[in-house]
C-alpha positions as CSV (number, residue, x, y, z in Angstrom):
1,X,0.0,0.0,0.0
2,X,1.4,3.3,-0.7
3,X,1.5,5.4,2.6
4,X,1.8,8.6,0.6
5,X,-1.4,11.1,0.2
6,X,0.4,12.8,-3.2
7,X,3.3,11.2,-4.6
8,X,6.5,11.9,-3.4
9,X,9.2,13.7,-5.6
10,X,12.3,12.2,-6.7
11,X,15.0,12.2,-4.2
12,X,18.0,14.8,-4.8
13,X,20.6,13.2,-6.1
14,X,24.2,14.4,-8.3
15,X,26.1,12.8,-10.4
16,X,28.9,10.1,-9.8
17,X,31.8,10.8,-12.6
18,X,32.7,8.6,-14.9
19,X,29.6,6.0,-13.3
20,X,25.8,5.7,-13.7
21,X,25.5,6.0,-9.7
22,X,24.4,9.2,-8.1
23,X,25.3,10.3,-5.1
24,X,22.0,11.2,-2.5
25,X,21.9,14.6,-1.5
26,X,20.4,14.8,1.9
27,X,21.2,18.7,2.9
28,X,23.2,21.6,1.8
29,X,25.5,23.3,4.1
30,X,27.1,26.4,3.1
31,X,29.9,28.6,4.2
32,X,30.1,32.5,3.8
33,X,33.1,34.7,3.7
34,X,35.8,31.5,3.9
35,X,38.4,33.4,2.1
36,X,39.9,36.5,3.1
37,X,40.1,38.3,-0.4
38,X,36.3,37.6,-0.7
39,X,35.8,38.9,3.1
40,X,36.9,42.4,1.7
41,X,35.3,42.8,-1.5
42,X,31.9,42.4,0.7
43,X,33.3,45.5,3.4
44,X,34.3,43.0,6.3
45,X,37.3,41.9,7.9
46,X,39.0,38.8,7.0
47,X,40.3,37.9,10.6
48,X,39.9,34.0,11.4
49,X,36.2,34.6,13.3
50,X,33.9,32.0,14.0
51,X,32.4,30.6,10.5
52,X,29.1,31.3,9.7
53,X,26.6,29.0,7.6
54,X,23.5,28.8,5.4
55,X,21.7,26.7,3.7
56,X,20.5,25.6,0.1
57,X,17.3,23.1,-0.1
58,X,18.5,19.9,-1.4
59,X,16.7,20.1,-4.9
60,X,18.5,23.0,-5.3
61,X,21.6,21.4,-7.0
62,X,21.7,21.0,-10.7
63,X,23.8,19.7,-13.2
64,X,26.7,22.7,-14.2
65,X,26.0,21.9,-17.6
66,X,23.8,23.0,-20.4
67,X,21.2,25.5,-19.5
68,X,21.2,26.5,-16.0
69,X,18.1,29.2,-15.8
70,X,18.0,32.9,-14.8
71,X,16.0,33.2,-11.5
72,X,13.0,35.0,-10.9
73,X,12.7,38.1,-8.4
74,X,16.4,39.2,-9.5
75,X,18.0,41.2,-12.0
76,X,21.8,41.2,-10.1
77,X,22.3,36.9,-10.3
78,X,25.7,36.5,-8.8
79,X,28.0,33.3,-9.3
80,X,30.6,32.6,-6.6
81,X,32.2,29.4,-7.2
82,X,33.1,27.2,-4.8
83,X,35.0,23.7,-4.1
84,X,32.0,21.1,-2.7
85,X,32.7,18.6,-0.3
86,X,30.6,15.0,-0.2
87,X,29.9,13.6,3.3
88,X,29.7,9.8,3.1
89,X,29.4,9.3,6.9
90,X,28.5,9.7,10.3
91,X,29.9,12.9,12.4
92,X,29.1,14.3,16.2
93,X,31.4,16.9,17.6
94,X,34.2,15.2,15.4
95,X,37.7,16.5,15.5
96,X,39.7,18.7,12.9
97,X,42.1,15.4,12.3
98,X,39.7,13.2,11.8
99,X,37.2,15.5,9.7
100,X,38.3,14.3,6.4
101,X,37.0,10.5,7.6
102,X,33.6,11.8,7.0
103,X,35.0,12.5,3.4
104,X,33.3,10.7,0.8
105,X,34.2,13.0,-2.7
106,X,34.1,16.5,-3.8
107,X,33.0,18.1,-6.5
108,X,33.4,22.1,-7.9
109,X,30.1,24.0,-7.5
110,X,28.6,27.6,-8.1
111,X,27.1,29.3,-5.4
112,X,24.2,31.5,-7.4
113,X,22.6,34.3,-5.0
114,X,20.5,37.1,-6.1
115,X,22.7,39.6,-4.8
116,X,20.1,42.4,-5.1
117,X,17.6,40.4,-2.8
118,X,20.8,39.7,-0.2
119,X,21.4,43.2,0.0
120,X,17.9,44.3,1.0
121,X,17.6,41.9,3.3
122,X,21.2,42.8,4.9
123,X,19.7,46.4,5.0
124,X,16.7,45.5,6.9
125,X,18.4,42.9,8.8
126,X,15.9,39.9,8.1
127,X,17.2,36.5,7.2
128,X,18.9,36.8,3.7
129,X,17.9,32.9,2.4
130,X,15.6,34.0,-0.2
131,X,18.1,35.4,-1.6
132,X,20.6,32.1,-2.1
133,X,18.0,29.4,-1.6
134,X,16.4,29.2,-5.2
135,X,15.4,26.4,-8.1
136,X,18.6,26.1,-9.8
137,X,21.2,27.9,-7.1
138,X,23.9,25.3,-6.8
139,X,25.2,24.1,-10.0
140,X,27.5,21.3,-9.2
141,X,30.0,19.2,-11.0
142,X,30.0,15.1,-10.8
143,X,31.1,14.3,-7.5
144,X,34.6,12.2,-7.9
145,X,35.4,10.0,-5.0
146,X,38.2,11.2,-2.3
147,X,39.8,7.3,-2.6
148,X,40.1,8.4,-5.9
149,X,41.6,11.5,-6.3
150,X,42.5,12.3,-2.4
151,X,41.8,16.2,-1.0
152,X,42.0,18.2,-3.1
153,X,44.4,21.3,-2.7
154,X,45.5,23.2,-6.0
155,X,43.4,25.8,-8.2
156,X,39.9,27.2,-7.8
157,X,38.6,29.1,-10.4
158,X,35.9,31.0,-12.8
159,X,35.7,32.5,-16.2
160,X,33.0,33.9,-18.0
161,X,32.4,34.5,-21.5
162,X,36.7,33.3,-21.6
163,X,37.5,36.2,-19.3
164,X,39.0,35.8,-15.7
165,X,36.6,36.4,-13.0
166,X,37.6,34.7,-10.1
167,X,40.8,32.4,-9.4
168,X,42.0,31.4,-6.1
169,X,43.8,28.8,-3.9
170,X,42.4,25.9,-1.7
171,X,45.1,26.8,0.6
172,X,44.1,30.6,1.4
173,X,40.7,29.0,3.0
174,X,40.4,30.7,6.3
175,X,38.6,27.7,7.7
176,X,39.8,24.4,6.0
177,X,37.8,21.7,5.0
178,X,39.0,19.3,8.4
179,X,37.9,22.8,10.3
180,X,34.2,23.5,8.5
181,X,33.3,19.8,8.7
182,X,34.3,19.4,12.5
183,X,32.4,23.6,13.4
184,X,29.2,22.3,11.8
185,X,29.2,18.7,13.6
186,X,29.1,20.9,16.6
187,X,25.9,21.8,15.8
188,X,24.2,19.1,14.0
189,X,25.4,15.6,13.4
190,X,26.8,15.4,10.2
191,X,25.1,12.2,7.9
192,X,25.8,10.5,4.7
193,X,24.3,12.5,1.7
194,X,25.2,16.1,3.3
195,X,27.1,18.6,1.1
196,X,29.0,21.3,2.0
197,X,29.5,24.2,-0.1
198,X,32.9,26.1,1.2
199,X,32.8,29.2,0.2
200,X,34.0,31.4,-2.5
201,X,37.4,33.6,-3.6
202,X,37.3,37.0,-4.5
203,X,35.6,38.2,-7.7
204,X,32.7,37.6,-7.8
205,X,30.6,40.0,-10.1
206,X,26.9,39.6,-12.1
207,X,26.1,36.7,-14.3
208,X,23.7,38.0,-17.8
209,X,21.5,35.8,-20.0
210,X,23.2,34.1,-22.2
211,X,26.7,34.2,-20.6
212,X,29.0,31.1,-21.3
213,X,30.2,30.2,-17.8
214,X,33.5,27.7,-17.1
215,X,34.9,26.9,-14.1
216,X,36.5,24.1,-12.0
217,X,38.8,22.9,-9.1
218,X,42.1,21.3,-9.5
219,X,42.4,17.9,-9.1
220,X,38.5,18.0,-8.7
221,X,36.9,18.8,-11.9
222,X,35.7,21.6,-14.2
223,X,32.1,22.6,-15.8
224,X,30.7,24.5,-18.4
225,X,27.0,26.0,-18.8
226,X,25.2,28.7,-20.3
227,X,23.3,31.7,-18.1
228,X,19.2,30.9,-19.5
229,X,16.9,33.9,-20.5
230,X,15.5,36.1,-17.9
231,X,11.9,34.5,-17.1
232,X,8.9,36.0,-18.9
């Protein structure tokens, strides 16, 4: 008997490379201001404070490929692109040295946020979600498997239209990946299927319709997709 009163929606899932298996996407943790160029370009200081977090729903993580589609309610869509971190197990109040046991790949991602909509909210000070929890806001390479390919610490970087935007170093994280994964277990217990998104480098500027968008992660992987009209 089917226990459900509509039915249920597929689960979240992203892709496995090089595999038909998809990995199960269970939440979306999110890290602001994790690089200290980035810090300044958004007026604060880039001293080693306590992390911060938001979240991105689960369904919000497409394929970086092909058509990725210009949000509603926005007309200043900003990419931030971002090294994403798979969690394949179990994690309460872990410690930094044994964070990357939770580790089960990573992937290179885009953090899309409607930068107009953050900034009104910053100026009212309400809860600035709306503004990087939307359909479509975490494009996301196929994860690759940390057995595979180990952690990952070279290159980060974006282009648009073949011109530079952002480019940065895994190294210059202010919190490292062993750091973010054991801060948020402090909070909630970290579970199979999580992703962590670890924030972004400096450069980040407005994405237009139509715009041809590359980007990737050293060791990680890269992606390609094009910036969809604005909605009618």
């Amino acid at each position: 008997m089917n226990p459900f009163v509509i039915p249920p929606p597929e689960p979240p899932s992203a892709a496995v490379a090089g595999t038909e298996l998809r990995f199960p996407i269970r939440r979306v943790f999110c890290v602001g201001r994790n690089y200290a160029a980035h810090a300044r370009e958004m007026g604060k200081d880039p001293t080693r404070e306590p992390p911060f977090f938001f979240m991105k729903a689960a369904d919000m993580v497409v394929p970086a490929a092909g058509v990725v589609p210009y949000p509603m309610l926005t007309r200043n869509l900003h990419h931030e692109v971002e090294l994403v971190v798979a969690i394949g197990g179990h994690g309460v109040r872990v410690r930094p040295e044994e964070a990357l046991e939770l580790v089960w790949g990573y992937g290179a991602g885009v953090d899309l946020t409607r930068r107009d909509l953050q900034d009104e909210a910053k100026a009212l000070s309400r809860p600035w979600e709306w503004s990087k929890s939307f359909d479509a806001s975490a494009p996301c390479s196929p994860l690759r498997p940390a057995s595979e390919i180990g952690h990952p610490s070279g290159a980060i970087w974006l282009e648009v239209n073949g011109q530079s935007r952002q480019r940065g170093q895994l190294q210059d994280l202010i919190w490292p990946v062993p750091d973010v994964i054991s801060y948020i277990s402090q909070s909630v217990a970290l579970q199979p299927g999580d992703l962590i998104f670890t924030g972004t480098p400096a450069g980040v500027g407005a994405l237009q319709p139509g715009d041809e968008v590359r980007g990737g992660v050293d060791g990680v992987g890269e992606f390609a997709f094009r910036v969809g009209p604005v909605p009618a």
